[in-house]
C-alpha positions, -999 to 999 in steps of 0.1 A, spaced: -820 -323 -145 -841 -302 -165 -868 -282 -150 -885 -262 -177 -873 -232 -202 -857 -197 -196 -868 -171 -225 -871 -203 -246 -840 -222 -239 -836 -256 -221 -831 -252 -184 -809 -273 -166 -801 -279 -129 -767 -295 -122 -770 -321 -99 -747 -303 -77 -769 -275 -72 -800 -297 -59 -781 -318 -36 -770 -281 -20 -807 -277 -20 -813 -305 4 -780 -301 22 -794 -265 28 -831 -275 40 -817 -303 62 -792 -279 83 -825 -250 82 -806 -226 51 -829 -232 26 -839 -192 26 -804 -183 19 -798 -215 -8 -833 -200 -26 -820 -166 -25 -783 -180 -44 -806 -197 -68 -824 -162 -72 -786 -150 -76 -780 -176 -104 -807 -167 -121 -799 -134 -123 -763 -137 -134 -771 -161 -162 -793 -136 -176 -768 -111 -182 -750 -139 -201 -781 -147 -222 -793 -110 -231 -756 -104 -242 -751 -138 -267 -787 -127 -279 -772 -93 -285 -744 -108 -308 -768 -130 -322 -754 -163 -308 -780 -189 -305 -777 -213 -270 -789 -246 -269 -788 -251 -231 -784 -234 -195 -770 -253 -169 -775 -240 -130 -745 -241 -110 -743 -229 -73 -714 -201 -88 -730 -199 -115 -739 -213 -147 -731 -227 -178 -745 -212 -209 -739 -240 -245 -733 -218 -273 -746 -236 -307 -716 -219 -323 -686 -210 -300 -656 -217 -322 -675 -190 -345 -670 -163 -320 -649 -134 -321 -625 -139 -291 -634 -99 -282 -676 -115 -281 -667 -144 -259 -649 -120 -235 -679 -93 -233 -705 -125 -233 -681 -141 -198 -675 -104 -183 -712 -92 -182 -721 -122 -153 -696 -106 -125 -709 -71 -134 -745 -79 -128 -736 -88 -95 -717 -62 -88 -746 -42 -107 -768 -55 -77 -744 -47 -50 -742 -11 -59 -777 -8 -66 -785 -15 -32 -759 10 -20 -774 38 -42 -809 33 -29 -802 28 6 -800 65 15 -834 69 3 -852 34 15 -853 15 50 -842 -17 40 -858 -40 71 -849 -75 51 -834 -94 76 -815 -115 46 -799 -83 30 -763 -92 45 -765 -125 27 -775 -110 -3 -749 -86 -5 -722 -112 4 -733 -139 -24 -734 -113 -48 -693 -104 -41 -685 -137 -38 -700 -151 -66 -688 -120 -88 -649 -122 -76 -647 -162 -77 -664 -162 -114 -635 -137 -120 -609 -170 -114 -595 -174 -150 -604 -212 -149 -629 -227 -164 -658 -235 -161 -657 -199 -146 -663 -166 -164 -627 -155 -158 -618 -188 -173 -636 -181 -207 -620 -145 -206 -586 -161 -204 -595 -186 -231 -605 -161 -256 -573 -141 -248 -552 -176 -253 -570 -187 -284 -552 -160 -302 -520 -180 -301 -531 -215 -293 -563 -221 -312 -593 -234 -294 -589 -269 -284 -554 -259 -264 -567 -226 -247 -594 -249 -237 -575 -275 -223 -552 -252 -205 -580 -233 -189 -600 -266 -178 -563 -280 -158 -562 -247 -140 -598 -252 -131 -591 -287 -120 -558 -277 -101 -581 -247 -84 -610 -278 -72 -584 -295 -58 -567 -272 -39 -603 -257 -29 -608 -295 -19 -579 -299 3 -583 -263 19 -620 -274 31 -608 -310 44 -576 -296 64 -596 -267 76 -626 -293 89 -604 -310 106 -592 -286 122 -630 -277 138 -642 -256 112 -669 -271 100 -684 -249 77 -652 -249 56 -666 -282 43 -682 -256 13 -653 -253 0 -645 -292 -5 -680 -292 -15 -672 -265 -44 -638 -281 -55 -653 -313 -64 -682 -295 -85 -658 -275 -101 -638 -306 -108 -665 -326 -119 -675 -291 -146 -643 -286 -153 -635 -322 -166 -665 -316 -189 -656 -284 -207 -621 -305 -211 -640 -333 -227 -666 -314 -252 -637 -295 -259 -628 -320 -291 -664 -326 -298 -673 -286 -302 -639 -285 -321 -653 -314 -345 -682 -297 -349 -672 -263 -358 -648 -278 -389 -680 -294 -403 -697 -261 -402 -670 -239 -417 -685 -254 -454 -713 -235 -445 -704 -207 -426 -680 -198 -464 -709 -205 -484 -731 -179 -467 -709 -150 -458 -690 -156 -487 -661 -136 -476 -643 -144 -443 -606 -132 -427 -578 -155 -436 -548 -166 -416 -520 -186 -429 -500 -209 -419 -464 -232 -424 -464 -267 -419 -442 -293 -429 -453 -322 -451 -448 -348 -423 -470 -328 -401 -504 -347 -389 -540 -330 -398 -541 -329 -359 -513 -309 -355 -525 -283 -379 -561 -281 -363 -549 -273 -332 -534 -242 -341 -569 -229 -355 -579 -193 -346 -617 -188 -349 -631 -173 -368 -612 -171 -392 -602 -192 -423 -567 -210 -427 -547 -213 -456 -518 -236 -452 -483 -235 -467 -466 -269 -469 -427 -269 -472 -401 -299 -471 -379 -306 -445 -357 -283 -466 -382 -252 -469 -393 -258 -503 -430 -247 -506 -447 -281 -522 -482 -260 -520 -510 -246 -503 -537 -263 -488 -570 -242 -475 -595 -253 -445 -621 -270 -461 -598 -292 -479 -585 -304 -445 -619 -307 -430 -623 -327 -464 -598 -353 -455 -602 -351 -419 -634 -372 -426 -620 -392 -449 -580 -397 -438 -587 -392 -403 -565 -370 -373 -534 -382 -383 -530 -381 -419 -501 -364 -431 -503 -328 -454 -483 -337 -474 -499 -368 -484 -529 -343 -497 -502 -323 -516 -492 -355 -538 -527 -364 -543 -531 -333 -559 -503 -338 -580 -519 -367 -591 -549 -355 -597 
């Protein structure tokens, strides 16, 4: 649900985080589910201020109770090193808070009667976005430490099934642990299913942002004019699908084609493959584009 704009960007709510809301007035916690939103807040910030710094533009905030979700216009155009720094800076500004408060204390009476709350949310949501599963921060560090080797659309996928294994486990723990009498382990079922349900997402928009990224690599070549090439070997038989997923952003592929045999039949660059992507589809062979230029 979207309730308004944050230093111009869309401002979401995830469903999630509202019903917590309610959940947290009906049992008389609403004070401390305010002060998490205060929390959220906070930590997206640090997110924003640093993809502003690169110059990234984000089209959308979503609110999460651990969290949030920041949508990058342009991820598969980052540096791996920005996405890291971008993910890292929300644990540090909660950690930034906690020792704040430990600084100041010897030289201020802190009388808020919520201030052990405060500090706990703070160290909890700093270590748990330091999981390396997404949707979490520790999740985008360890896909922008994977997408050196597997390209964007695997490191994705890998890190959204760890997330999904982590909600279920979290989901379990809370039901065994409320059957057992403690109640108030029923947050942690609570959290596995949201982190599921997020989780599944980023697995999903996964081929969509991939899609989107190869239509803007025309333009990204036409304006920088120069760009870091990688190259690669495929076979001839080998599917445009196969070869996509090995893409490393951001730089630009140039493809080797050899036979079965390892005889190079030619070289193929990136926006020649986007090319027939659109017009061949995923699983169109390379080497079918090799002997349509020897046609040609």
């Amino acid at each position: 649900m979207r309730i308004g704009t944050y230093f111009g960007i869309p401002l979401k709510v995830n469903p999630f985080f509202i019903l917590l809301l309610v959940l947290a007035f009906y049992f008389g916690k609403l004070t401390e589910a305010l002060i998490l939103f205060a929390i959220v807040i906070w930590h997206e910030s640090f997110h924003v201020v640093m993809a502003k710094i690169y110059g990234l533009d984000i089209t959308g905030i979503e609110l999460l109770p651990f969290g949030g979700v920041a949508r990058l216009e342009a991820i598969l155009q980052l540096n791996p090193q920005i996405e890291w720094v971008v993910a890292i800076v929300g644990p540090i500004s909660n950690i930034l808070l906690i020792l704040v408060y430990y600084g100041l204390s010897p030289y201020f009476d802190w009388e808020w009667p919520w201030i052990g709350f405060f500090i706990q949310a703070n160290l909890g949501m700093a270590l748990f976005n330091c999981i390396p599963v997404l949707p979490l921060d520790g999740g985008r560090v360890l896909r922008s430490i994977l997408v050196k080797w597997r390209g964007f659309k695997e490191a994705t996928t890998i890190a959204a099934i760890l997330g999904q294994i982590l909600s279920v486990l979290l989901l379990l723990w809370g039901g065994y642990a409320a059957f057992q009498g403690e109640y108030n382990a029923l947050v942690f079922s609570f959290a596995g299913v949201m982190l599921f349900w997020t989780a599944r997402g980023e697995q999903k928009n996964a081929s969509y942002v991939f899609m989107r990224y190869l239509t803007r690599k025309k333009n990204d070549l036409r304006l920088k004019r120069v760009l870091a090439a990688k190259e690669l070997v495929a076979t001839d038989e080998t599917s445009l699908g196969e070869i996509f997923q090995c893409f490393q952003p951001p730089c630009y592929h140039l493809i080797w084609v050899l036979d079965l045999d390892g005889k190079i039949l030619g070289l193929v660059g990136e926006l020649e493959l986007i090319q027939a992507l659109f017009e061949q589809g995923l699983t169109y062979k390379v080497g079918l584009m090799i002997e349509r230029k020897d046609i040609v």
